[in-house]
BAVOZA-684689 format. One line per field, with one value per residue: residue in three letters; x negated, y, z of N, C-alpha, C in turn; residue number from 1. Coordinates in steps of 0.02 Angstrom, whole numbers. Each point is the difference from the previous one (the first is absolute). Layout:
% BAVOZA-684689
resn: c(ALA:...);
npx: c(X:...);
npy: c(Y:...);
npz: c(Z:...);
capx: c(X:...);
capy: c(Y:...);
capz: c(Z:...);
cpx: c(X:...);
cpy: c(Y:...);
cpz: c(Z:...);
resi: c(NUM:...);
END
This chain:
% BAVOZA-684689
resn: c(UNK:UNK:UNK:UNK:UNK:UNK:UNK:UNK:UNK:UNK:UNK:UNK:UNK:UNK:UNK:UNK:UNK:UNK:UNK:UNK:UNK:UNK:UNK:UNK:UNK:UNK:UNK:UNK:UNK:UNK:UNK:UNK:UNK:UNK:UNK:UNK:UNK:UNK:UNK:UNK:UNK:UNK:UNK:UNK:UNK:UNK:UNK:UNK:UNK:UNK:UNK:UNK:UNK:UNK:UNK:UNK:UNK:UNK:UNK:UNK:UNK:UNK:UNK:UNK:UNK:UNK:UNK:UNK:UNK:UNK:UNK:UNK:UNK:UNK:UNK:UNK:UNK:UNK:UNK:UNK:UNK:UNK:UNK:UNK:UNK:UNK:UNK:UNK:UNK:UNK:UNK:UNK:UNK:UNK:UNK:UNK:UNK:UNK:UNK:UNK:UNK:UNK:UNK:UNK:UNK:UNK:UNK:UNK:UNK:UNK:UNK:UNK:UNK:UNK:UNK:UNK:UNK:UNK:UNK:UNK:UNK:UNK:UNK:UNK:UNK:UNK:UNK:UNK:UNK:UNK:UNK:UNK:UNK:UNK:UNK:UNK:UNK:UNK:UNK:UNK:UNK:UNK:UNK:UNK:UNK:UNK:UNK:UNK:UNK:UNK:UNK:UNK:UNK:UNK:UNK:UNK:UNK:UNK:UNK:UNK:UNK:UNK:UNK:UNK:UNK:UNK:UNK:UNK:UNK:UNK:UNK:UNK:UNK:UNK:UNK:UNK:UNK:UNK:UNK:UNK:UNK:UNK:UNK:UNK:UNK:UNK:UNK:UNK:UNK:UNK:UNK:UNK:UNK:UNK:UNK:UNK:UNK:UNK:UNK:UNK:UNK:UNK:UNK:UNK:UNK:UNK:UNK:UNK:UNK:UNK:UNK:UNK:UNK:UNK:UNK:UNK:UNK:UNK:UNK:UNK:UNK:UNK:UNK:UNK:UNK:UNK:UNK:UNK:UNK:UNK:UNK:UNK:UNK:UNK);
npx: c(-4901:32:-17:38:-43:-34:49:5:-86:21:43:-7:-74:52:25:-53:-7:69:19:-91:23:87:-56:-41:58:27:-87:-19:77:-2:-51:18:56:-49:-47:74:22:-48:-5:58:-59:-47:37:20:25:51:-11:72:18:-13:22:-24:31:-38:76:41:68:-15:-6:-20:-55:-29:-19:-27:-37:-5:-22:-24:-7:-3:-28:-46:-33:54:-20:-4:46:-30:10:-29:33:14:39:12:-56:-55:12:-19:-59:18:-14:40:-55:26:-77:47:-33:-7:31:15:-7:20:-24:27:5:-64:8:-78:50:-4:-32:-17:-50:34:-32:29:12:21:25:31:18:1:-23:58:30:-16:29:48:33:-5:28:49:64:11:47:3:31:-27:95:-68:66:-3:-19:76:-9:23:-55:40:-45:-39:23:-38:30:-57:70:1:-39:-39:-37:49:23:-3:16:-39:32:-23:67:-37:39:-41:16:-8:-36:36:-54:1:-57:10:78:76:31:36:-44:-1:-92:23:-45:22:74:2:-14:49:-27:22:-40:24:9:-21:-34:36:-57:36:-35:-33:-24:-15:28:-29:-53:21:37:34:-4:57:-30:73:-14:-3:-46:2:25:-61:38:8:-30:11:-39:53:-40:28:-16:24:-23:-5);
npy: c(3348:40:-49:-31:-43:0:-15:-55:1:-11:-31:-35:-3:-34:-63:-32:6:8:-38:-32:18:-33:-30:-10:-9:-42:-19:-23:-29:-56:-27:-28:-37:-11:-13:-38:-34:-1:-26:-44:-39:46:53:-25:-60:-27:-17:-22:-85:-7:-65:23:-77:39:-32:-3:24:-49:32:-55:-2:31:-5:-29:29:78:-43:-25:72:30:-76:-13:42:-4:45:29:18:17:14:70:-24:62:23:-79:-12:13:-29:-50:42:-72:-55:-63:-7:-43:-20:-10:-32:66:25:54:20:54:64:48:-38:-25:-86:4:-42:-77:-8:-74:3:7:-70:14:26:-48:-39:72:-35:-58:37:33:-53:-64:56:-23:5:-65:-13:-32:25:28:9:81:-1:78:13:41:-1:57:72:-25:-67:-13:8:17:50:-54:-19:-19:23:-27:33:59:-57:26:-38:-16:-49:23:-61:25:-23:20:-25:24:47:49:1:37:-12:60:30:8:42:-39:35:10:-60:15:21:8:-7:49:46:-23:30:-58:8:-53:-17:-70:-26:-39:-41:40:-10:23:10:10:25:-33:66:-22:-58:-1:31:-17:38:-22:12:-7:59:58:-16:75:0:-32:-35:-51:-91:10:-78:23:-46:-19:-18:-32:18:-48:-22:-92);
npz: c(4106:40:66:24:34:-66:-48:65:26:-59:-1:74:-45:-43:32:24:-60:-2:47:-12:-59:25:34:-60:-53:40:-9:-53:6:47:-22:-40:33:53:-46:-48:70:10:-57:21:50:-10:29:-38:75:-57:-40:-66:17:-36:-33:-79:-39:-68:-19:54:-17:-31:-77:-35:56:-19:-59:11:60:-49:-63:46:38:-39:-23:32:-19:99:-13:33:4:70:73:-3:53:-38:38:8:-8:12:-60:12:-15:0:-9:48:15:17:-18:47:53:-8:18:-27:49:-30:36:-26:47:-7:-25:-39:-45:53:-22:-25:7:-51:-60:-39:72:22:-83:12:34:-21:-67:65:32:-53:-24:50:-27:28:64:-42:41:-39:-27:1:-61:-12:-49:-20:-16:42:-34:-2:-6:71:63:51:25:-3:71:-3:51:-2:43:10:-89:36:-38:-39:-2:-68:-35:-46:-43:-44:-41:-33:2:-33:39:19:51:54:43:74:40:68:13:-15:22:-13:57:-67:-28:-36:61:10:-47:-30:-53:4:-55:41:-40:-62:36:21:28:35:22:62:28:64:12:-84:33:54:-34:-33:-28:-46:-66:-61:-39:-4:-53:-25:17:-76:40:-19:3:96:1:74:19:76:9:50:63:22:47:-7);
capx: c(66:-1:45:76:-31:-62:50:33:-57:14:77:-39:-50:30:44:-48:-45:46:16:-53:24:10:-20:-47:49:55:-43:-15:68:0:-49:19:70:-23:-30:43:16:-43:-6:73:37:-38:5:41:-73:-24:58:40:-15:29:-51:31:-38:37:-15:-13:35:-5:47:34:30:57:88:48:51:29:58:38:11:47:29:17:4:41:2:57:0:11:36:0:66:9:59:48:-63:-52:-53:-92:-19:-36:28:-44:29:-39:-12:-42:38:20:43:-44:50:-19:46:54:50:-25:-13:-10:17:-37:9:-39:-62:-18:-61:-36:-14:-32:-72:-33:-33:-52:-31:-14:-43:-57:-38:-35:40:79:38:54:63:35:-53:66:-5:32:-14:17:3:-12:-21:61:-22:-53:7:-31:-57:24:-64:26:0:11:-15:-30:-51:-50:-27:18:-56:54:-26:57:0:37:22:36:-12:-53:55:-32:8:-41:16:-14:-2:71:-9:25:78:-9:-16:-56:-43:17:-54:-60:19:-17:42:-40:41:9:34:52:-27:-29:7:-27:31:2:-31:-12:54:51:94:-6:-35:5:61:-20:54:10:63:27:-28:63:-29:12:-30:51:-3:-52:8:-46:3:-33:-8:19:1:11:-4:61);
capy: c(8:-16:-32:29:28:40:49:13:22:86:31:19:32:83:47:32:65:30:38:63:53:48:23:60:62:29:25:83:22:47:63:42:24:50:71:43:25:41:56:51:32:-4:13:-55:-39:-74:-36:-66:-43:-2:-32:-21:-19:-12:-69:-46:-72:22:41:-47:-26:72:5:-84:12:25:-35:-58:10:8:-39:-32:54:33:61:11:92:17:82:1:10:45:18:-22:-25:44:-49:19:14:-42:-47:-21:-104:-32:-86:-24:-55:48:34:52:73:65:74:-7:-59:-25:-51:-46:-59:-32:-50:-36:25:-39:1:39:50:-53:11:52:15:-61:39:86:-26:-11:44:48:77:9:-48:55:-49:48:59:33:24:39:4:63:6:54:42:36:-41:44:-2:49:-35:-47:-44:-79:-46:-74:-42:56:5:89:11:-42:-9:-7:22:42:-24:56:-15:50:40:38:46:34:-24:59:-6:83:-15:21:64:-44:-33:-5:80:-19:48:-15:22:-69:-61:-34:-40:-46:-15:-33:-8:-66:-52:29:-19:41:-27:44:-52:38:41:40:18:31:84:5:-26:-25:13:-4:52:-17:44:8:-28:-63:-43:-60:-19:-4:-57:-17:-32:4:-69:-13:-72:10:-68:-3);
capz: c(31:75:7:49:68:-7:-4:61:10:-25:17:40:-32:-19:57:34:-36:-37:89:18:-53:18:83:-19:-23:72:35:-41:4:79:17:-63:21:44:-29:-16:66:26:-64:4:52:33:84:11:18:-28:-62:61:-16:-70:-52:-62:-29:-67:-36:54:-75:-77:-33:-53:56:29:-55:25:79:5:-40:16:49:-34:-20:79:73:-4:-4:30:7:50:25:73:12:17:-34:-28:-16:-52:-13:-10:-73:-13:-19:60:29:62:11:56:46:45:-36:4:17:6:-18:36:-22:-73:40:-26:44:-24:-61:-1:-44:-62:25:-54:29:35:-37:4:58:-6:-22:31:64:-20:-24:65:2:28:-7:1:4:-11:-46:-21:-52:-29:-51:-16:-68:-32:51:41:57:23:55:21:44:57:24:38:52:-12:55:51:7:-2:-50:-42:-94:-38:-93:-33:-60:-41:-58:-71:-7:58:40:38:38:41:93:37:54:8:54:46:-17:-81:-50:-66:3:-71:-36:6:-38:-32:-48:-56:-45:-7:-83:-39:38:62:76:59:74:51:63:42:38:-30:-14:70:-9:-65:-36:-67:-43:-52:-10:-41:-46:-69:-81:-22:25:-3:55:26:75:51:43:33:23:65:39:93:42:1);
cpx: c(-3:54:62:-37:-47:72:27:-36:-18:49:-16:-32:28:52:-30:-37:58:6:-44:-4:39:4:-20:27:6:-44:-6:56:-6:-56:21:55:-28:-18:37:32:-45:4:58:21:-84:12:29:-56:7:58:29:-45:17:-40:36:-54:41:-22:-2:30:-32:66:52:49:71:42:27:44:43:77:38:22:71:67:62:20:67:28:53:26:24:29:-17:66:-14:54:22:-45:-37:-49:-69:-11:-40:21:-58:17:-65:-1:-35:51:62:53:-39:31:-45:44:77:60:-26:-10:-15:0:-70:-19:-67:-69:-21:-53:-51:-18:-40:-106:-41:-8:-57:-42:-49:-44:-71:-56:-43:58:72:29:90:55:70:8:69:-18:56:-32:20:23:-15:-40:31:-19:-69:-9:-13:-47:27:-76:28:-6:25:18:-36:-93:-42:-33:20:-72:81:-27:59:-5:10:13:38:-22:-58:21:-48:0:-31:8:-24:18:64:-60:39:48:-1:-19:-87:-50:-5:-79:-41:2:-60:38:-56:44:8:16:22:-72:-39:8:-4:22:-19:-21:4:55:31:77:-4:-5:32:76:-15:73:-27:45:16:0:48:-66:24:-54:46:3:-59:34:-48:5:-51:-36:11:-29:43:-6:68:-15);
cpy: c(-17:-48:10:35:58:89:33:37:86:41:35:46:89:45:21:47:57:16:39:57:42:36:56:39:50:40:89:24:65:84:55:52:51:44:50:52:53:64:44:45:1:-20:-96:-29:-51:-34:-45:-24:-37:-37:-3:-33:7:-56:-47:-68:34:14:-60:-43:60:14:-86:16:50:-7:-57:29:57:-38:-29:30:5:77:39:103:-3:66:-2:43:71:55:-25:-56:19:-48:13:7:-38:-85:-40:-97:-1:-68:-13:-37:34:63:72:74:40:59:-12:-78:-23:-60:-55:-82:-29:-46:-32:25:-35:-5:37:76:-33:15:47:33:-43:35:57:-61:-23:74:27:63:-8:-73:16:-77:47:55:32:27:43:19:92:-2:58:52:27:-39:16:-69:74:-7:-22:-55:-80:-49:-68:-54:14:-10:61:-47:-46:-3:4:10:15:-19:38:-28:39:77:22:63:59:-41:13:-28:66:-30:23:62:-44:-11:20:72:-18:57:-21:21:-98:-59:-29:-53:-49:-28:-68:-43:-76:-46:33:-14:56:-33:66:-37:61:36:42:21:33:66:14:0:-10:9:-13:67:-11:44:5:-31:-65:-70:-75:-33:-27:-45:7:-61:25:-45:34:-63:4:-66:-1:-86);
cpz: c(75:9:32:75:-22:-10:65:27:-25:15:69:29:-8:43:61:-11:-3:78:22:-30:27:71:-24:-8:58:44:-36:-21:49:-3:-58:27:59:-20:-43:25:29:-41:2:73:50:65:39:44:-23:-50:38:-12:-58:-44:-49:-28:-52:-50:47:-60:-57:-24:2:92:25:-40:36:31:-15:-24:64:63:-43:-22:83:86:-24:7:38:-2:64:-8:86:32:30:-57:-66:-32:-68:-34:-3:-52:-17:-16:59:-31:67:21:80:53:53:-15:4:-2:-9:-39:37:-26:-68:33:-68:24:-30:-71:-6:-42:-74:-15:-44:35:56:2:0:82:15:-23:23:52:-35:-5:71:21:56:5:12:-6:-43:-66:-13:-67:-17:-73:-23:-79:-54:44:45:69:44:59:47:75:63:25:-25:46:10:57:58:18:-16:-55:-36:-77:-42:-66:-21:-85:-59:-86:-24:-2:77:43:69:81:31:71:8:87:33:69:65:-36:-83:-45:6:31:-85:-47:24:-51:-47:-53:-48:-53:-29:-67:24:48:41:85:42:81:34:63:58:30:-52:17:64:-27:-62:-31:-84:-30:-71:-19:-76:-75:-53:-57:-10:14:19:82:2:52:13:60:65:54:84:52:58:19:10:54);
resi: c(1:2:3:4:5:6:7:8:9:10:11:12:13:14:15:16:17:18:19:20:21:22:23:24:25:26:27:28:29:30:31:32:33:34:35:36:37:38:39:40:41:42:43:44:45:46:47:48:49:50:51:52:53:54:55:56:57:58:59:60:61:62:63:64:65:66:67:68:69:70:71:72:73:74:75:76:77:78:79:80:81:82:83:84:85:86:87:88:89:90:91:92:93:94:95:96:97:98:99:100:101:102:103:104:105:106:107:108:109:110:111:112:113:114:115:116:117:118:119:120:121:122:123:124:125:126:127:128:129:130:131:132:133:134:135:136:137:138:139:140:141:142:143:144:145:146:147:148:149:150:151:152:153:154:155:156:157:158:159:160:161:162:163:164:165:166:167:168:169:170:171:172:173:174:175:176:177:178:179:180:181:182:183:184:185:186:187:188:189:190:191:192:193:194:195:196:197:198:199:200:201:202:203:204:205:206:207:208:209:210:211:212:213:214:215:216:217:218:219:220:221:222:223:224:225:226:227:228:229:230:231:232:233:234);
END
């Protein structure tokens, strides 16, 4: 039998082994995702930037959060104020020190970071993948729920890092180079299919070159939370 320090020693042991794991992931993530890319769009000169690690949470860790971010998130149905206001097709909360605007007259207020989400940026930073103050979670309840393509400008930074979290349902999660202002080169897209605990981060000059979307599907399909992890100096 090991003792209490000889137990502490492994524990360790294993989370150091479990962070070099998934560098690896993110390493042959990445080359995997280029070469998909390549495969779909010869002429293209280069993939986003884009890392998925799948299984970043385990199952049993990811039914936890999904159940307690269900349980706890305040959920909110926005509308962007245009003739008379049009809700989003989507369900939003937002945990950060800062209030958070976007689209037309949308103004996520601030609210304190709980720590059980806390924990999971503790997580994205140990791994190597991101250090993050923030996280907006949208909830797609159905295939009616969409996002449509959009950058994210994080604070007028040209290359933001942003993980991206994926619980529950596996949902399409496409980009395409932009031309200008918001008209798409639709022959460059790329889609990945994010499953139930999956990581994706976007790095680099993705949100600069790149717009990204979630579309919206008549097939039968369940919810899908996504978290997005965020930073800004503050």
């Amino acid at each position: 039998m090991l003792d209490e320090d000889e137990r502490e020693e492994v524990k360790i042991a294993a989370k150091q082994a479990s962070v070099k794991a998934l560098g690896e992931m993110a390493r042959v993530s990445t080359q995997a995702a280029s070469t998909r890319y390549r495969a779909v769009n010869e002429a293209s000169p280069r993939a986003p930037a884009v890392i998925l690690v799948p299984g970043f949470l385990s199952r049993e860790r990811a039914d936890a959060l999904l159940e307690r971010i269900r349980a706890e998130s305040g959920f909110r149905q926005n509308y962007i104020q245009l003739f008379g206001g049009k809700p989003i097709p989507r369900l939003e909360a937002w945990y950060g020190s800062w209030d958070y605007p976007y689209s037309k007259g949308i103004v996520l207020k601030a609210a304190p970071m709980p720590d059980y989400l806390q924990d999971v940026i503790r997580e994205i930073g140990a791994a190597g993948l991101g250090e993050f103050n923030a996280v907006l979670i949208n909830r797609y309840r159905d295939g009616k729920d969409y996002i449509s393509p959009h950058s994210d400008d994080d604070y007028g930074d040209p290359e933001p890092t942003i993980a991206s979290l994926t619980l529950g349902a596996t949902r399409p999660f496409r980009l395409a180079k932009i031309i200008s202002g918001s008209k798409l080169d639709k022959s460059t897209t790329v889609e990945y299919l994010p499953a139930h605990g999956d990581l994706l981060i976007m790095r680099g000059r993705t949100n600069s070159e790149w717009q990204h979307w979630v579309p919206k599907t008549a097939k039968p399909i369940g919810e899908r939370i996504n978290l997005t992890f965020r930073t800004r100096q503050e």
